[in-house]
LUMROTOR-71595 format. One record per residue (C-alpha): residue in three letters; x, y, z; residue number from 1. Coordinates in steps of 0.5 Angstrom, whole numbers, plus 500, padded with zeros to 3 digits. Each point is the difference from the previous one (the first is absolute). Layout:
   residuo    px    py    pz   num
       ALA     X     Y     Z   NUM
...
END
This chain:
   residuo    px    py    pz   num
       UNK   439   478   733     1
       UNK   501   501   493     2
       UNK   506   502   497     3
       UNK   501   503   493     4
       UNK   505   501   496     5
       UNK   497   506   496     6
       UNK   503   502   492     7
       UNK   498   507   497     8
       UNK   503   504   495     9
       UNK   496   506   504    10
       UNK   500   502   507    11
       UNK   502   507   502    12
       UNK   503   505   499    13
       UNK   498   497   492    14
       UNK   494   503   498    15
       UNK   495   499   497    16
       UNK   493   496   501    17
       UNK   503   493   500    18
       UNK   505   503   506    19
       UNK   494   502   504    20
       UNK   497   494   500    21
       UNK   505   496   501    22
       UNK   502   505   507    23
       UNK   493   499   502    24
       UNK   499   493   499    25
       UNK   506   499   504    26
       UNK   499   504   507    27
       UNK   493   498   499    28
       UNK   503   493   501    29
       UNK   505   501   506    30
       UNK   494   504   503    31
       UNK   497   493   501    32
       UNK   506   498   502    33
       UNK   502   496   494    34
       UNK   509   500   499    35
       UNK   501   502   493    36
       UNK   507   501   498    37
       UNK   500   505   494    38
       UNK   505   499   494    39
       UNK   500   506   494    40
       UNK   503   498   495    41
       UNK   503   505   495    42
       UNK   496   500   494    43
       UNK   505   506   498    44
       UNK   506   495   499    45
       UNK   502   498   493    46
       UNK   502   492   502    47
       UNK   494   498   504    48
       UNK   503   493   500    49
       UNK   506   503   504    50
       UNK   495   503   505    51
       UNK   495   494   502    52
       UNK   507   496   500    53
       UNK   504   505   504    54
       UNK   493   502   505    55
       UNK   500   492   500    56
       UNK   507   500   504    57
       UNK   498   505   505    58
       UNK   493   497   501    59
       UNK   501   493   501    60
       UNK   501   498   507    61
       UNK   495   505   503    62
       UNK   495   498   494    63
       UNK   500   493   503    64
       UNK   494   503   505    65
       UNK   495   501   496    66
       UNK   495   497   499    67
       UNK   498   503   494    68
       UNK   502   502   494    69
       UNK   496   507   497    70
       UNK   501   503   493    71
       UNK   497   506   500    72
       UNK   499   501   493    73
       UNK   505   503   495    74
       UNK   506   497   495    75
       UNK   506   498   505    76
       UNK   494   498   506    77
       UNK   498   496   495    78
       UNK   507   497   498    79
       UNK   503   499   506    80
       UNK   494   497   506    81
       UNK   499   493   495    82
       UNK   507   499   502    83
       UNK   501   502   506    84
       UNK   494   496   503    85
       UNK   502   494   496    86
       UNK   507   501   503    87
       UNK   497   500   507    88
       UNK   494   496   499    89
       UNK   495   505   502    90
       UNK   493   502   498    91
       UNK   500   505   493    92
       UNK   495   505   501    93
       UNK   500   504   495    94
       UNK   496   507   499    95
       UNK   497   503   494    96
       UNK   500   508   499    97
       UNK   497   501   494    98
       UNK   506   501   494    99
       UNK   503   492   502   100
       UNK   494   498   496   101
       UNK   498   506   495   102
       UNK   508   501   497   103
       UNK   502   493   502   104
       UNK   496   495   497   105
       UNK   501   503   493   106
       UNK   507   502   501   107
       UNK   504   494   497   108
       UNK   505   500   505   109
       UNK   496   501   506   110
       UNK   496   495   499   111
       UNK   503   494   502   112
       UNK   502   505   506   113
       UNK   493   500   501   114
       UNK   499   493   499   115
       UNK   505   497   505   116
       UNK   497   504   506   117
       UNK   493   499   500   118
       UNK   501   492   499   119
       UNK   505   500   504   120
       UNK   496   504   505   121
       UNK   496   498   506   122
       UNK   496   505   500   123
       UNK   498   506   496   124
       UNK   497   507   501   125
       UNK   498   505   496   126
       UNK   497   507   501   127
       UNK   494   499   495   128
       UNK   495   495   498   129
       UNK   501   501   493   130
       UNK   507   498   500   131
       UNK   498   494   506   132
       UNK   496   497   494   133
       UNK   504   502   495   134
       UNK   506   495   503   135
       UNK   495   494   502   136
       UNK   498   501   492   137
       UNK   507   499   497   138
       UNK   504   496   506   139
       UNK   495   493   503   140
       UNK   500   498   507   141
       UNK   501   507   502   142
       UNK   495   505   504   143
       UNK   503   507   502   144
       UNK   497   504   506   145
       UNK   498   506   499   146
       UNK   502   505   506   147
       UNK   499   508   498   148
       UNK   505   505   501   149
       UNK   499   503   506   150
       UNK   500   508   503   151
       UNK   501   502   507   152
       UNK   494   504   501   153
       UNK   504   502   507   154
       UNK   505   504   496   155
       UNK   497   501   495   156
       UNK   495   506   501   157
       UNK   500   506   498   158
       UNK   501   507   505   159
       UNK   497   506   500   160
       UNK   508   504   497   161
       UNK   499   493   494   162
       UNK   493   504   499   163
       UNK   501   507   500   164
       UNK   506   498   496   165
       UNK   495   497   495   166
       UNK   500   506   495   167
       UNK   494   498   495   168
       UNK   499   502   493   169
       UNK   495   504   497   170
       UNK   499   495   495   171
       UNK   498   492   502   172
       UNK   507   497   501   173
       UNK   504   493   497   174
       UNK   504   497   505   175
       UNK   506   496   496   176
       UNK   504   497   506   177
       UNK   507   496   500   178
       UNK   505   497   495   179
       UNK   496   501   493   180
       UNK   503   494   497   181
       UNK   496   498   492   182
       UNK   496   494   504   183
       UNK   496   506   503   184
       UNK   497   502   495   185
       UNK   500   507   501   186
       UNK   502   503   492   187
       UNK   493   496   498   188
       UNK   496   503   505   189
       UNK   503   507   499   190
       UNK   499   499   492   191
       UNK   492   499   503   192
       UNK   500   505   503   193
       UNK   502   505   495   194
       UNK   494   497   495   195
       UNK   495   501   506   196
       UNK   501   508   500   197
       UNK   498   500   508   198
       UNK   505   505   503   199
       UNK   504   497   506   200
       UNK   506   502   504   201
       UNK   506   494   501   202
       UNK   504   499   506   203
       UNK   506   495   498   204
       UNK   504   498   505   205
       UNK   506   496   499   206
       UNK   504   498   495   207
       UNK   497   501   493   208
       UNK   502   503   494   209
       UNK   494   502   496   210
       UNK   498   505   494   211
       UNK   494   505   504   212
       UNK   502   507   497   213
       UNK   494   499   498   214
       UNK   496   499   506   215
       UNK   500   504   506   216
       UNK   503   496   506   217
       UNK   505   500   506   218
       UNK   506   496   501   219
       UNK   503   498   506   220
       UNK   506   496   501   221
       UNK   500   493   504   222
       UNK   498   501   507   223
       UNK   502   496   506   224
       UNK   493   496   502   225
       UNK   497   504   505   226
       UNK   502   507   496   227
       UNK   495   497   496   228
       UNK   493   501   504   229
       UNK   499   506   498   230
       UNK   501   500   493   231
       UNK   494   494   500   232
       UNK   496   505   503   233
       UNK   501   505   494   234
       UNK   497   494   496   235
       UNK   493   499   498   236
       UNK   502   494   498   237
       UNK   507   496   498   238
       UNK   501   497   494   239
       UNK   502   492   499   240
       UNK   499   498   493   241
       UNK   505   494   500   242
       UNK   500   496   494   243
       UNK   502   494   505   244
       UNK   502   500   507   245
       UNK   500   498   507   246
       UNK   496   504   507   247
       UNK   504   507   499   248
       UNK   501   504   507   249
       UNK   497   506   497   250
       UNK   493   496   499   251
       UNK   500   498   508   252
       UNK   503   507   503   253
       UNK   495   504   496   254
       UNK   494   496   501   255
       UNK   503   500   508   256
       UNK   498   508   500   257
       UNK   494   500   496   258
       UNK   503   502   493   259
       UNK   497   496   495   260
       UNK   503   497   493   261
       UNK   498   499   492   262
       UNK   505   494   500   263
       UNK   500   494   494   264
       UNK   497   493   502   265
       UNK   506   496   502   266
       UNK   503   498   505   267
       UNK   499   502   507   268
       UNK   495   506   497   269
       UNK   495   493   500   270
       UNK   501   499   507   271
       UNK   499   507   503   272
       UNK   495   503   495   273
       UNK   501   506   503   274
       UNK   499   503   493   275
       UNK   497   502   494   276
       UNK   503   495   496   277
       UNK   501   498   492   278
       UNK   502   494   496   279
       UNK   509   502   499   280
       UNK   501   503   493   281
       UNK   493   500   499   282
       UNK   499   508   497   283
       UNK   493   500   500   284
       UNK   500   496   507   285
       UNK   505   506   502   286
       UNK   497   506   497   287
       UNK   493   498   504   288
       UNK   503   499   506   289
       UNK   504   508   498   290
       UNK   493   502   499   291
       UNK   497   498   507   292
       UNK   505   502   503   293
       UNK   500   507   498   294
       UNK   491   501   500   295
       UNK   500   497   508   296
       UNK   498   505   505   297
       UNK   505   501   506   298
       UNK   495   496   505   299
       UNK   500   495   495   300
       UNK   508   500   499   301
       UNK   499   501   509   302
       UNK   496   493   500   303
       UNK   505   496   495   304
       UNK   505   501   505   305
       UNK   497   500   506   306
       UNK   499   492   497   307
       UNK   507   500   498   308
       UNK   502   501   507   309
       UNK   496   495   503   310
       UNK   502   493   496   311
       UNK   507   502   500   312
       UNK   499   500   508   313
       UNK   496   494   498   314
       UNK   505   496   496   315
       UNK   507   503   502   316
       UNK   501   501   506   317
       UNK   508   499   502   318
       UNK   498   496   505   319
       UNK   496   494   498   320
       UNK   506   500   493   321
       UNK   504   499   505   322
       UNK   496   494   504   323
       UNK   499   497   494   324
       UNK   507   499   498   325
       UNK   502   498   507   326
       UNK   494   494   499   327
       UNK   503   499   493   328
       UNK   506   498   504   329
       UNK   497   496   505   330
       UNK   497   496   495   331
       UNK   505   498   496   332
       UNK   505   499   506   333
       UNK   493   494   500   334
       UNK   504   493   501   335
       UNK   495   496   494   336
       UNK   501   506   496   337
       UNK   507   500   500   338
       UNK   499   492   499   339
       UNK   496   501   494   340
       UNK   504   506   497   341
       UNK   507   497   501   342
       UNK   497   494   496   343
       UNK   498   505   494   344
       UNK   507   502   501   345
       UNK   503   493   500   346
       UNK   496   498   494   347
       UNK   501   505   495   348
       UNK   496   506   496   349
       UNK   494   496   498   350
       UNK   501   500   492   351
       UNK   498   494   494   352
       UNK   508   500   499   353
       UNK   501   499   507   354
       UNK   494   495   502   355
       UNK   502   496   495   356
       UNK   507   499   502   357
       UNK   498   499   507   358
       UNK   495   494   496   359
       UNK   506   496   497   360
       UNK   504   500   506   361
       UNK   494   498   505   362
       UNK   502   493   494   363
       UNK   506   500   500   364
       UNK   502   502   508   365
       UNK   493   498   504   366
       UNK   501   505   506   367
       UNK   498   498   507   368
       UNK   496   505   503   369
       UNK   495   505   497   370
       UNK   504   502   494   371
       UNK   503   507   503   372
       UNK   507   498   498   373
       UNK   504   494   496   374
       UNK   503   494   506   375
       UNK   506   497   497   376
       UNK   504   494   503   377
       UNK   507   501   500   378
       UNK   506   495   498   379
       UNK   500   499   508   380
       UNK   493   498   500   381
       UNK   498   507   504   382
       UNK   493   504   497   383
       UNK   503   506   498   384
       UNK   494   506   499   385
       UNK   501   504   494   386
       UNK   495   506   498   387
       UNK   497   501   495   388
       UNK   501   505   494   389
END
């Protein structure tokens, strides 16, 4: 049975998509009878390298059954799971969310973070194929699997007291939903949608603060996850105009009710199409998906989410995400692939630099097996093996 030593920063009662997910992707796996020892690390702490030492301290002993190492995404996941499978020698697997990638490979101090995980990794995992082929375009020898976010569709149901609490405007309704960061695009779309002149009723809930003095809209202040079914039936469609992002809850959880989306081509919202969709950041592209939205007859809206509904049921289903995690396990527990991924790890990142240093040692010191490390004698006579680094 696999045992994994699982680092997040969000895991409840934190808030939040990466929280949901997180929760669910871990009772799923304890579900399917899979040990997962969760530690939360408290991204709130100023010294993040008294935290991963002093979590380390506490863990050490009782870390020494797993037989994985998971990095559920974020900073101190990301920091901390390289060293802690080292110091173990157990396999990485490190999970890609969406932000890791977005934000970290442009920020100069996150980026050897990012570097060193997904090279030390035995596995990678992302939400979407777009970041999928992103990483094996920049990082060689990589292939990330793809393993959607999933929903529950058993808890995930709307009651007649969620509908008859659906108070639904007289004017086609906008829904804009979570935590409304810059990557969500939301300013751009607002600024389209005053330029097309089409009246909307906007529904914000969450966290935002956007100037709409001049549109007419209701403000709803953040909600516990099922507190939210009634509010996605308000919708006629939600909003996700995201300049780059990862596969948002919000894009599942409405299409599960059959609520559909005017959402940008990224991300997730490539691989569940459940809406009308528009290049990100492009004007024209938005303001034509503005447009349709707003001359589309109610069948037509009915049909739109009825589709929505039946690829999330396709394509997410918390079920299969979870047994799709638990045969990425299985495999890398494989003998002969943590043969082969012990010696990549053995032999170092794969660089010009680093190859041609490996070439003049090869002259210098022959080795005597397959090149996965340097075998020295010493002055006693005994072969001495030294990784190389």
């Amino acid at each position: 049975m696999h045992r994994l030593l699982w680092l997040t920063e969000n895991y409840p009662p934190d808030r939040g998509g990466m929280s949901v997910s997180c929760d669910r992707i871990v009772r799923g796996l304890r579900r399917a009878g899979v040990q997962v020892d969760v530690v939360h690390l408290d991204r709130g702490f100023p010294d993040g390298a008294h935290t991963i030492n002093t979590t380390w301290n506490r863990i050490r002993a009782s870390a020494a059954h797993a037989t994985h190492v998971v990095a559920f995404g974020g900073y101190l996941p990301m920091l901390a799971a390289p060293a802690f499978a080292a110091w173990l020698d157990r396999p990485l697997v490190t999970l890609i969310r969406g932000n890791e990638l977005d934000a970290g490979l442009f920020d100069p101090r996150r980026r050897p973070l990012l570097d060193d995980a997904l090279r030390r990794s035995a596995a990678v995992c992302t939400v979407t194929t777009e970041h999928a082929e992103k990483i094996a375009a920049l990082y060689e020898g990589i292939e990330p699997r793809v393993i959607a976010n999933g929903i529950d569709f058993d808890l995930w149901q709307a009651t007649d007291g969620d509908r008859a609490r659906a108070t639904r405007h007289e004017r086609r309704t906008l829904g804009f939903f979570g935590h409304l960061k810059s990557k969500k695009g939301v300013p751009f779309f607002l600024d389209v949608l005053r330029k097309t002149g089409h009246e909307f009723h906007l529904l914000i809930v969450g966290e935002a603060e956007l100037p709409l003095d001049d549109l007419p809209h209701t403000r709803v202040a953040a909600l516990d996850r099922f507190a939210l079914i009634p509010f996605y039936l308000a919708c006629d469609f939600v909003v996700l105009p995201s300049h780059y992002d990862g596969f948002p809850n919000v894009l599942i959880e409405s299409a599960a009710l059959g609520v559909p989306a005017i959402a940008s081509r990224v991300g997730g919202m490539n691989d569940l199409p459940a809406a009308i969709l528009f290049e990100p950041g492009d004007e024209h592209d938005c303001r034509a998906a503005i447009d349709r939205a707003a001359r589309m007859s109610l069948e037509e809206i009915r049909a739109l989410g009825a589709n929505a509904e039946r690829l999330a049921r396709e394509k997410c289903d918390a079920r299969d995400e979870a047994r799709r995690y638990a045969e990425l396990f299985d495999e890398v527990s494989n003998d002969s692939l943590l043969r082969d991924w012990r010696r990549t790890r053995a032999s170092g990142p794969r660089t010009p630099r680093a190859d041609e240093a490996r070439a003049v040692r090869a002259r210098r010191d022959p080795v005597e097996d397959d090149g996965a490390a340097d075998h020295r004698r010493d002055p006693d006579g005994h072969l001495r093996r030294f990784p190389i680094v």
